[in-house]
GUBA-429913 format. One line per 5 residues: number of its first residue (from 1); their letters; for each residue x, y, z of C-alpha. Coordinates in steps of 0.25 Angstrom, whole numbers, padded with zeros to 4 digits. Last residue first. Layout:
N
NUM	a	X/Y/Z | ...
//
This chain:
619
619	xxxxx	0316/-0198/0312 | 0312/-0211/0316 | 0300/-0210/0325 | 0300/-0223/0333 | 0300/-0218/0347
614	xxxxx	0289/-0206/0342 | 0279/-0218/0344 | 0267/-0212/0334 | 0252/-0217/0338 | 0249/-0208/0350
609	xxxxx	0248/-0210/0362 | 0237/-0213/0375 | 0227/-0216/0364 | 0217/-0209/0360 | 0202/-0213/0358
604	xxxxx	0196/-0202/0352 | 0184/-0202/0363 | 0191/-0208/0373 | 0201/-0197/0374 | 0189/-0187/0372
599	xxxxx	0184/-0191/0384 | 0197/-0190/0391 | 0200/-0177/0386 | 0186/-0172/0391 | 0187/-0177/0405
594	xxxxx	0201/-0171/0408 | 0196/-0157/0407 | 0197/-0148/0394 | 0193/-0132/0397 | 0192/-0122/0385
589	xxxxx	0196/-0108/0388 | 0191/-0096/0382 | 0194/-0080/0382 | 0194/-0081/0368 | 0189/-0093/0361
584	xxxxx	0177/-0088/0354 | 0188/-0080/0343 | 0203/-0085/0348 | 0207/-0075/0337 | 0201/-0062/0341
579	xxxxx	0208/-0067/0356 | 0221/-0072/0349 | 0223/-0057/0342 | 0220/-0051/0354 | 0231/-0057/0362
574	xxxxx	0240/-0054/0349 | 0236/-0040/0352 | 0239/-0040/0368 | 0252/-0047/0364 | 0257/-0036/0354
569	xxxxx	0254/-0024/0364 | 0261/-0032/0375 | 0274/-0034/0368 | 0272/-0020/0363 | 0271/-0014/0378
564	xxxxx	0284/-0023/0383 | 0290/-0017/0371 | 0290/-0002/0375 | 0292/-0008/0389 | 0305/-0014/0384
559	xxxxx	0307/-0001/0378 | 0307/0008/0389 | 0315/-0002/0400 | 0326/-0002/0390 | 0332/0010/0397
554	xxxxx	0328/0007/0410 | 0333/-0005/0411 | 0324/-0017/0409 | 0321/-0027/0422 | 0328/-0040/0420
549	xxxxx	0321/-0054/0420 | 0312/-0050/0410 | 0301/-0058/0409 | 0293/-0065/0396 | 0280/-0068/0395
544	xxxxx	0274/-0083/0396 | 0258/-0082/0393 | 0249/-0086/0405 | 0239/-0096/0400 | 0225/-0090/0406
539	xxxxx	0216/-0096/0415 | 0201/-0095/0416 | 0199/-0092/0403 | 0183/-0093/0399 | 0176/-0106/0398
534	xxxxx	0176/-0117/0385 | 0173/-0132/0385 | 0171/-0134/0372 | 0184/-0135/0365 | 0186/-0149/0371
529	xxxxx	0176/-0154/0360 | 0189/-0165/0354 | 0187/-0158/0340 | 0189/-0144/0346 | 0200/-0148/0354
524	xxxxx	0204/-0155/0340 | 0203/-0143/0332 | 0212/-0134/0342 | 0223/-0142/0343 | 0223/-0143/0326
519	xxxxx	0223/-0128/0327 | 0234/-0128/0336 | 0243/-0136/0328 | 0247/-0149/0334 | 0258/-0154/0344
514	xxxxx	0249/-0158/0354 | 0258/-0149/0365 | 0259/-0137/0356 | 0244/-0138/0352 | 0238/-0139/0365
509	xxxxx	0248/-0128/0370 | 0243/-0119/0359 | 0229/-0123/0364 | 0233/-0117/0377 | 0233/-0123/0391
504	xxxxx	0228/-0122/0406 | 0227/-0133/0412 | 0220/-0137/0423 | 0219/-0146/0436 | 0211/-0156/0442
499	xxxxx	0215/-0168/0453 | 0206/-0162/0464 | 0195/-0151/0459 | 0193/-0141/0469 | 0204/-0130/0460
494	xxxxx	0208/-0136/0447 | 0222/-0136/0447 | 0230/-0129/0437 | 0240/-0138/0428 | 0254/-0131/0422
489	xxxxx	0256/-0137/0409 | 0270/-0141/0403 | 0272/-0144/0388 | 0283/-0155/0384 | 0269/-0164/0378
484	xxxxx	0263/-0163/0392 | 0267/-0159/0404 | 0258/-0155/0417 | 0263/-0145/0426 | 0257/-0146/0440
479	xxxxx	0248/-0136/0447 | 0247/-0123/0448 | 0237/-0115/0460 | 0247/-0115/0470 | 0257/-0109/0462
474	xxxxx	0251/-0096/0462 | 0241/-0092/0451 | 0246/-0077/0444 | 0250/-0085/0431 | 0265/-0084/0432
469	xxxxx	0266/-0090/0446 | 0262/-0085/0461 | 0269/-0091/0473 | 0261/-0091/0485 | 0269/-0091/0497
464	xxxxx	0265/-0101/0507 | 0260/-0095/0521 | 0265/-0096/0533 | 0257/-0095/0547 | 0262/-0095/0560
459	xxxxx	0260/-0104/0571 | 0260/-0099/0587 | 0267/-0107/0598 | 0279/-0097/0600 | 0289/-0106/0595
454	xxxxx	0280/-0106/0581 | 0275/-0117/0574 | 0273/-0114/0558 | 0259/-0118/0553 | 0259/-0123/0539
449	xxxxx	0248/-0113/0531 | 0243/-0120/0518 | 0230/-0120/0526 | 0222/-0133/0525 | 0211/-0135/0517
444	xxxxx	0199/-0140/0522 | 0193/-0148/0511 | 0181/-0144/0501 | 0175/-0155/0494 | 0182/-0158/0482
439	xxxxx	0174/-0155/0469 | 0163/-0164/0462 | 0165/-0167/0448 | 0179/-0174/0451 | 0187/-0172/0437
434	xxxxx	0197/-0185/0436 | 0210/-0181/0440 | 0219/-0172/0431 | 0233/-0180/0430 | 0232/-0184/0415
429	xxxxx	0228/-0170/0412 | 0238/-0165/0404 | 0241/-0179/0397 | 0226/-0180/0394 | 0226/-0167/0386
424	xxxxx	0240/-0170/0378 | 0234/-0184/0374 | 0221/-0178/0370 | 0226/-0167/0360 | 0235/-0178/0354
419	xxxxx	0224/-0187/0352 | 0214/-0177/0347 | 0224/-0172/0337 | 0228/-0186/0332 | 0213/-0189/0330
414	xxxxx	0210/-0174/0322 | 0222/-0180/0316 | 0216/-0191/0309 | 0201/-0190/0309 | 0205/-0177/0300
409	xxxxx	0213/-0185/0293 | 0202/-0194/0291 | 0194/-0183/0287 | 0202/-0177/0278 | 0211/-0167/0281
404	xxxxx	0213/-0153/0274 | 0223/-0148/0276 | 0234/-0154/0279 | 0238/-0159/0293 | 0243/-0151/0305
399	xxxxx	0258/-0144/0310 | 0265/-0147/0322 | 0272/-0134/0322 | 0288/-0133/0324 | 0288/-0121/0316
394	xxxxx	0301/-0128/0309 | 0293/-0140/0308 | 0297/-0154/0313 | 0303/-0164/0306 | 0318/-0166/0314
389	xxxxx	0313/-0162/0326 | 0302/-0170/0326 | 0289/-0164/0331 | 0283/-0161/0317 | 0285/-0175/0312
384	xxxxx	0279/-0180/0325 | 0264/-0173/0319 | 0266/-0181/0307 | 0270/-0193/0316 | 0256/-0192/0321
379	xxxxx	0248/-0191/0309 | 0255/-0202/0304 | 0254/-0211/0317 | 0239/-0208/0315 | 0238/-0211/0302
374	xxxxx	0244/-0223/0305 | 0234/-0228/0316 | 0227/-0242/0310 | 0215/-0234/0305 | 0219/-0235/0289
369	xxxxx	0230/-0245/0284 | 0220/-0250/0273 | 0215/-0236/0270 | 0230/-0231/0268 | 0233/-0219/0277
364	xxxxx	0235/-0205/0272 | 0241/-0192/0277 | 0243/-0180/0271 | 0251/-0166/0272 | 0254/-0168/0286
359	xxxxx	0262/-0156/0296 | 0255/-0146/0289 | 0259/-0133/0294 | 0256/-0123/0280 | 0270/-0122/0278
354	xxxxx	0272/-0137/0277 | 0288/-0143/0274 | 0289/-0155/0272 | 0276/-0157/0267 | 0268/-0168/0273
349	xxxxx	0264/-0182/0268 | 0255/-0195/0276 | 0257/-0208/0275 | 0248/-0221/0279 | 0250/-0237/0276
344	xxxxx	0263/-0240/0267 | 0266/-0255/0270 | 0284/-0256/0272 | 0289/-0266/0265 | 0300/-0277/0266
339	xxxxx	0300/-0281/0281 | 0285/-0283/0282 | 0276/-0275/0293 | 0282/-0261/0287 | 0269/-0253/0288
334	xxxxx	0271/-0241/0283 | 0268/-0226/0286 | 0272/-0215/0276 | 0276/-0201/0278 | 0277/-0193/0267
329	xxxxx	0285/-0180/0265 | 0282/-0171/0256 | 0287/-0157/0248 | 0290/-0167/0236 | 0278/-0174/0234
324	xxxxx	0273/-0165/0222 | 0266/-0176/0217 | 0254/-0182/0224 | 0249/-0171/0234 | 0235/-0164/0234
319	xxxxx	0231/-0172/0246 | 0214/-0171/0250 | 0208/-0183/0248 | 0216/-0193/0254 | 0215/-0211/0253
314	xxxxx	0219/-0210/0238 | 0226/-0199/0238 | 0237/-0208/0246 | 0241/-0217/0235 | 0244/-0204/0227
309	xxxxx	0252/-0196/0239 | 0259/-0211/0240 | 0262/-0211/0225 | 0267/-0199/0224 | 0277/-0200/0238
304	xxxxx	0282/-0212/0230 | 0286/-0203/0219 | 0290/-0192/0224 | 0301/-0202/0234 | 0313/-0191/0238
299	xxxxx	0304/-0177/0236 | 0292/-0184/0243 | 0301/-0189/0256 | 0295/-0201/0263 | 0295/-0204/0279
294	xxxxx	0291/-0216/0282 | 0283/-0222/0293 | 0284/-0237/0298 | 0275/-0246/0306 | 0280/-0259/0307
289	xxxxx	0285/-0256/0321 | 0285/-0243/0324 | 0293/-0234/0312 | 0295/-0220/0310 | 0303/-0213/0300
284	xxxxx	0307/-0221/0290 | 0313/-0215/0277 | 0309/-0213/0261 | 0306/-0221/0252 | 0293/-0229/0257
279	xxxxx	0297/-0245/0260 | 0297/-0256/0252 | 0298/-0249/0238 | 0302/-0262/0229 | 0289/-0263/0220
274	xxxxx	0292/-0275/0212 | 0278/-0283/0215 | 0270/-0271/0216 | 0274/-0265/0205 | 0269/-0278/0196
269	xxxxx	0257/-0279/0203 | 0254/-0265/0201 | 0256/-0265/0188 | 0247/-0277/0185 | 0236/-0271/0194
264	xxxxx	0235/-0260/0185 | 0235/-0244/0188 | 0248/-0243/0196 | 0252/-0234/0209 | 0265/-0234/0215
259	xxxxx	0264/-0232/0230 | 0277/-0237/0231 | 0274/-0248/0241 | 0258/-0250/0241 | 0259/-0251/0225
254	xxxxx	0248/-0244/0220 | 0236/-0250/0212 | 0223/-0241/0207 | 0211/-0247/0206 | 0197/-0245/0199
249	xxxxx	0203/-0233/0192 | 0194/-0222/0190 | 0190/-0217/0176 | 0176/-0213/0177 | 0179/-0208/0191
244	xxxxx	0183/-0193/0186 | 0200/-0195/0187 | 0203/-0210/0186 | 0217/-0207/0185 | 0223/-0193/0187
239	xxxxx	0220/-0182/0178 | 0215/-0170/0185 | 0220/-0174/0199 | 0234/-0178/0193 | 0233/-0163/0185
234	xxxxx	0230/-0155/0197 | 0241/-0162/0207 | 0251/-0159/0195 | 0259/-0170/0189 | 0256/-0168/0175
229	xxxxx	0268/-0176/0167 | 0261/-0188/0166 | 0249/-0180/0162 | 0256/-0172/0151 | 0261/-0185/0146
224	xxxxx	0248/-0192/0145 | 0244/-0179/0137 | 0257/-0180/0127 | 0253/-0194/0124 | 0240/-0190/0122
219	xxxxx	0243/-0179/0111 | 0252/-0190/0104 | 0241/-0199/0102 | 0230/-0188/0099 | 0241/-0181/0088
214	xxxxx	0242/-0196/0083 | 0226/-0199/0084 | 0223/-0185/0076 | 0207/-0188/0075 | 0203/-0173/0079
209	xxxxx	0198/-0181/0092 | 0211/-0184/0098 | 0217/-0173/0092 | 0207/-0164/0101 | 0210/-0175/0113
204	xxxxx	0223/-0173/0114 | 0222/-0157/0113 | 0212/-0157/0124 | 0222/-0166/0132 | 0234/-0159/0129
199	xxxxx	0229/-0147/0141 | 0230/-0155/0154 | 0221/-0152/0165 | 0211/-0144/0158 | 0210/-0157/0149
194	xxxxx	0204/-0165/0159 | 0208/-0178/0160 | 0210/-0189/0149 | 0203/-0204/0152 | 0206/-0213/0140
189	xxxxx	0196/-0220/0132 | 0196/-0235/0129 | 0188/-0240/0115 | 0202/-0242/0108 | 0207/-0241/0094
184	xxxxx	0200/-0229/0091 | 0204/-0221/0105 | 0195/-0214/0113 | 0201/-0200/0120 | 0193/-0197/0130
179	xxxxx	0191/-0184/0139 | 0180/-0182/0150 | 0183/-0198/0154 | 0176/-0209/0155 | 0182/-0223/0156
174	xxxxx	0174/-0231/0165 | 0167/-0243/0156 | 0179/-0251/0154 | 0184/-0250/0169 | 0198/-0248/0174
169	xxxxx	0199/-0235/0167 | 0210/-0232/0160 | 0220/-0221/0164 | 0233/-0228/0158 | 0234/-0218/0147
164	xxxxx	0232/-0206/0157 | 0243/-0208/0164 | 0242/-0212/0181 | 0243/-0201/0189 | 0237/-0204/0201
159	xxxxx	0227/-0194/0206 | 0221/-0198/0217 | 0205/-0197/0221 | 0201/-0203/0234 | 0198/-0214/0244
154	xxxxx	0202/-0227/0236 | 0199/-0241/0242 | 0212/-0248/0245 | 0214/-0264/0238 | 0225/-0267/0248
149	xxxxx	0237/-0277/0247 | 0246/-0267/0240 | 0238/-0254/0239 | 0227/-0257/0228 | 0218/-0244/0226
144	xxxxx	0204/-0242/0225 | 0193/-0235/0217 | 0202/-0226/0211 | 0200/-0212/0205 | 0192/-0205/0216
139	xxxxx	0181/-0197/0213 | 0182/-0181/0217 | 0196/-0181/0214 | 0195/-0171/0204 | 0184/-0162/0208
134	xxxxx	0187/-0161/0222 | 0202/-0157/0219 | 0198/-0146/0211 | 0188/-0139/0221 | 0198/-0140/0232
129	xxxxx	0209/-0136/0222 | 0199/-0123/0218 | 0192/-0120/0206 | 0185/-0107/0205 | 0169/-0109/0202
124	xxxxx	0167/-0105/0187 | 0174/-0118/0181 | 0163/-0125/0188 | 0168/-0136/0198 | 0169/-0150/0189
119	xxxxx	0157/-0160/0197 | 0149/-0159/0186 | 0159/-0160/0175 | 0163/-0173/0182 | 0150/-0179/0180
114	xxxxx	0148/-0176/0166 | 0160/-0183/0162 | 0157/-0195/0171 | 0144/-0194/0166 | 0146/-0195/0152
109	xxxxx	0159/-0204/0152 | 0151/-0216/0158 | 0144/-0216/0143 | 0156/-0218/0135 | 0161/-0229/0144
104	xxxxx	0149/-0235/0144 | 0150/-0235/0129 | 0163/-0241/0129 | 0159/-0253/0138 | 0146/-0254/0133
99	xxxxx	0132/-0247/0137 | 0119/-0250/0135 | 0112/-0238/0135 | 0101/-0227/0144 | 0109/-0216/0147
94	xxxxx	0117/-0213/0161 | 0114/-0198/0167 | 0122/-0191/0174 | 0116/-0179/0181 | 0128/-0168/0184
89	xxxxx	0127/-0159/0199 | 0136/-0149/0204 | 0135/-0149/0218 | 0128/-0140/0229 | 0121/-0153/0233
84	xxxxx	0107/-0146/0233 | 0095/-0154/0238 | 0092/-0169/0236 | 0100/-0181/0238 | 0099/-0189/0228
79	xxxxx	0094/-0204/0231 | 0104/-0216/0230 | 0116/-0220/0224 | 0119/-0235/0226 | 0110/-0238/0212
74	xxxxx	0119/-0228/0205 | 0130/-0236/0209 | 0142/-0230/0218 | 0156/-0225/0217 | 0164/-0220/0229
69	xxxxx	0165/-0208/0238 | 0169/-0213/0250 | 0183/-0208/0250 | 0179/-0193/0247 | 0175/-0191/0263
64	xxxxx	0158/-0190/0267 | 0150/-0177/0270 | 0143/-0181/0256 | 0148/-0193/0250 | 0154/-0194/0237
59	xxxxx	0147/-0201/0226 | 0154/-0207/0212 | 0142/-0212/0204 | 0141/-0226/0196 | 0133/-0232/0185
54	xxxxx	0134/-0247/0184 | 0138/-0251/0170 | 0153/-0254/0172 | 0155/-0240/0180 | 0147/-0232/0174
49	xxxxx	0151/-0218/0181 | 0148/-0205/0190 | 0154/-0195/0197 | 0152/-0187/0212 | 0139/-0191/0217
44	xxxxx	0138/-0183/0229 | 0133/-0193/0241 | 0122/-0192/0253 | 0120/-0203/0260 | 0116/-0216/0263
39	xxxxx	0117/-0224/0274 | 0132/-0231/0276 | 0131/-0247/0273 | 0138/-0247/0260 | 0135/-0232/0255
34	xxxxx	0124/-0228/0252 | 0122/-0215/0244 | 0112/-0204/0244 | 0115/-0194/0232 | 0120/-0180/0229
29	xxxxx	0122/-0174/0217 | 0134/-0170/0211 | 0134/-0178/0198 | 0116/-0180/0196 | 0111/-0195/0196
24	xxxxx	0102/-0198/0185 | 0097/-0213/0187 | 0094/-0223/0176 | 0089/-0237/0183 | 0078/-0239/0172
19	xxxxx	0087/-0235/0161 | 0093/-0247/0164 | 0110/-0246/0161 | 0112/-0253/0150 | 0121/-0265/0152
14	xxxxx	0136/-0266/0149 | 0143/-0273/0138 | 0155/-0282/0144 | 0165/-0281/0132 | 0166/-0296/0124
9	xxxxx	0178/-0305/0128 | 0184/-0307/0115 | 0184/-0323/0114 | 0198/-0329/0108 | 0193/-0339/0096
4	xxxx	0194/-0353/0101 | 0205/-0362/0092 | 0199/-0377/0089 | 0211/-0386/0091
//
């Protein structure tokens, strides 16, 4: 039986690149870009790479978020855009050579080196974490992520700790890096990050190239132990996988359960099938139906909070926690459709204990669970957490998100804010008739008089007594009170206009009875236009001031005047404080009617309540 020699699968030899199509494209510059059906527009080009032959740049989109940055051909990438982009620019050229897979990797190193020098601040312009965190997530790491059944699209940079042994690229031909070690035995390379960041990594490559192999060996070994042990926010950021774009993963797999994240589908297969965490570690707090939320303890689960803030940094730029879990709680909303598992769809974290205010740290919800309500049921049980009596804050203040929101975030609450806002103002004037445009035609009016017969034939006149109140108005002129959210408001009716009345109310009280901070009232009555309607004060709130019931004696009388004068003193200078403060407002009142609440009721579309059923909160 003739015997068939095994056949060595020959290495894919890549063409040259025609020096025809050479194009010098400058790091830093701008550039129109299509993308998919959107007209072109302007784009920064951020990195570039040979990605199996076919040159590549890393733009981001000017005006637009980091999650549609992505890679695109050098035929994709249109004219530059001339004029001063105020950036630091690099031109990257490609040389004229055909090109293997080693040789390719050695000539993809060039620009992707030189590409990140230029976008590195200059060591004369003061760093700042801003500045730092720009630089080093500036290309995201993974192309996408699979999340049980979903193949998820990656938004942003994370910095998964993965070691450095097992940070090889999942393509032959992308495996630049500043620092390589090449090994005699074998043409890979391993990636190494900057050796600012950890200080064994210059000696390791010193022995490396004096020729020691064993004091090299040993020197490694070390490194990747330094690594595993750095658990800094700085170091992960430095020197997490993919770092720079040359090296990214094409995939990255995570266990939708645990949130345990493996680097091969082999792994992740067999994780998957023996992963015995149904349900998040901590205890239930709400649930509607299928709908559950959990509440999880960093300090009691670390690593699973790890994971999640990981998975999470995916889909949000700004979050700065992955480790230090400890001070956090995280709420987590599932979807418990089978008996044996609970789906993990949205969470968001918060300190437990904020001094800066911050009733929410982050929130994030899952692309494939996205616009199906549940970031607005976490926002709003965010704000229920500060109303419980068993999680409110001392200072009992409602509190606002992080700083800074992204823009869906900022979709987000600006959208529960609006909502809250309206529903207070259309419960105050739920009885306020229609606006009639022409007034009342003038009737006779009858005398308040009633006629009292006398014996002797003749009638005398007896007027009412005119009771006069706190505010110098007498009753007559008051209306009815009006509740809303355990606050009372007295209405004033509106003169010749039949069905119309007024309120008169404070921003404070908008606040209190919204449950939000004042400044987050005040943004969205300027995001709803209702700041526009100004006119000078015609009534004023009447401050509450206390009465003594008994008249002072005549020996105390002295000092209580003494302190009367002081009281008054103090409240004309805080008077004068509010008045610089209030700047183009002072003396100012802004007038919302009925019409305006309802147009913007159809305008964002909210419904009569909210998303949260406080019947089935558990706590």
């Amino acid at each position: 039986m003739p015997i068939r020699a095994p056949v060595t699968p020959s290495r894919p030899v890549i063409k040259a690149i025609d020096p025809s199509h050479r194009r010098e494209l400058v790091i830093g510059s701008q550039y129109l870009v299509q993308r998919d059906a959107h007209p072109a527009r302007p784009a920064t080009i951020l990195d570039t790479r040979l990605n199996k032959g076919v040159r590549e740049a890393y733009v981001s989109f000017v005006g637009q978020d980091k999650r549609l940055d992505a890679w695109f051909r050098e035929d994709e990438i249109g004219s530059e855009v001339e004029g001063d982009n105020g950036g630091p620019s690099k031109r990257i050229k490609i040389e004229d050579t055909v090109i293997n897979g080693d040789a390719l990797a050695e000539a993809s190193s060039a620009p992707a080196e030189t590409s990140r020098r230029a976008l590195e601040p200059s060591p004369s312009v003061e760093s700042t974490p801003e500045r730092e965190h720009a630089t080093m997530t500036r290309v995201r790491n993974f192309e996408d992520v699979r999340f049980g059944e979903y193949l998820i699209k990656t938004w942003y940079y994370s910095p998964y700790p993965l070691p450095v042994d097992e940070h090889v690229s999942s393509h032959a031909d992308s495996t630049s890096s500043p620092f390589t070690i090449a090994s005699s035995s074998s043409s890979k390379k391993r990636k190494l990050p900057h050796s600012s960041s950890f200080p064994s990594i210059a000696s390791a490559l010193e022995m490396h190239t004096n020729g020691h192999a064993n004091h090299a060996q040993s020197s490694q070994e070390a490194l990747n132990r330094s690594l595993k042990s750095s658990r800094s926010v700085s170091d992960m950021l430095a020197g997490g996988v993919g770092k720079g774009g040359e090296g990214a993963r094409g995939r990255l797999w995570a266990c939708d359960l645990c949130f345990k994240y493996m680097r091969t589908r082999t792994g992740w297969d067999r994780h998957t099938s023996s992963c015995s965490m149904l349900q998040p570690p901590g205890r239930k707090v709400y649930q509607r139906g299928s709908y559950t939320i959990w509440e999880v303890d960093g300090a009691n689960a670390t690593l699973y909070c790890q994971n999640l803030s990981l998975f999470g940094k995916l889909f949000i730029d700004h979050k700065s926690v992955f480790f230090h879990v400890e001070n956090f709680l995280f709420y987590v909303i599932c979807d418990a459709a089978t008996s044996r598992r609970d789906q993990v769809m949205a969470f968001f974290s918060k300190e437990k204990l904020s001094y800066d205010d911050y009733n929410l740290a982050c929130i994030v919800t899952f692309p494939p669970f996205q616009n199906r309500g549940f970031g607005k049921l976490l926002i709003e049980f965010s704000y229920y957490l500060t109303k419980h009596p068993h999680t409110r804050p001392s200072t009992l203040s409602p509190g606002t998100p992080e700083r800074p929101l992204s823009d869906l975030g900022l979709k987000g609450y600006t959208a529960y804010w609006v909502s809250a806002i309206l529903r207070f103002f259309r419960e105050l004037l739920a009885s306020a008739e229609p606006f009639q445009a022409v007034v009342e035609s003038p009737k006779k009016v009858q005398s308040p008089v009633k006629p009292v017969p006398s014996k002797e034939g003749r009638t005398l006149r007896v007027r009412k007594e005119a009771h006069v109140n706190g505010s110098g108005g007498t009753d007559a002129q008051k209306g009815e009170k009006v509740s809303s959210n355990d606050l009372e408001f007295v209405t004033t009716p509106v003169p010749g206009y039949k069905g119309q009345y007024s309120i008169t109310i404070s921003l404070s009280d908008i606040a209190k009875a919204c449950h939000l901070r004042i400044d987050d009232t005040a943004f969205t009555l300027f995001e709803l236009g209702f700041l526009q309607n100004r006119r000078p004060i015609t009534s004023t709130l009447q401050s509450k001031r206390p009465r003594l019931t008994n008249p002072p004696s005549s020996s105390s009388s002295l000092a209580l005047q003494h302190e009367a004068e002081e009281e008054e003193r103090e409240r004309e200078r805080k008077r004068k404080e509010k008045e610089e403060e209030l700047g183009e407002w002072k003396g100012v009142e802004v007038v919302i009617s009925r019409a305006m609440v309802d147009c913007q009721w159809e305008k964002w579309r909210v419904r009569e309540k909210g998303v949260l059923d406080e019947s089935f909160v558990l706590l």
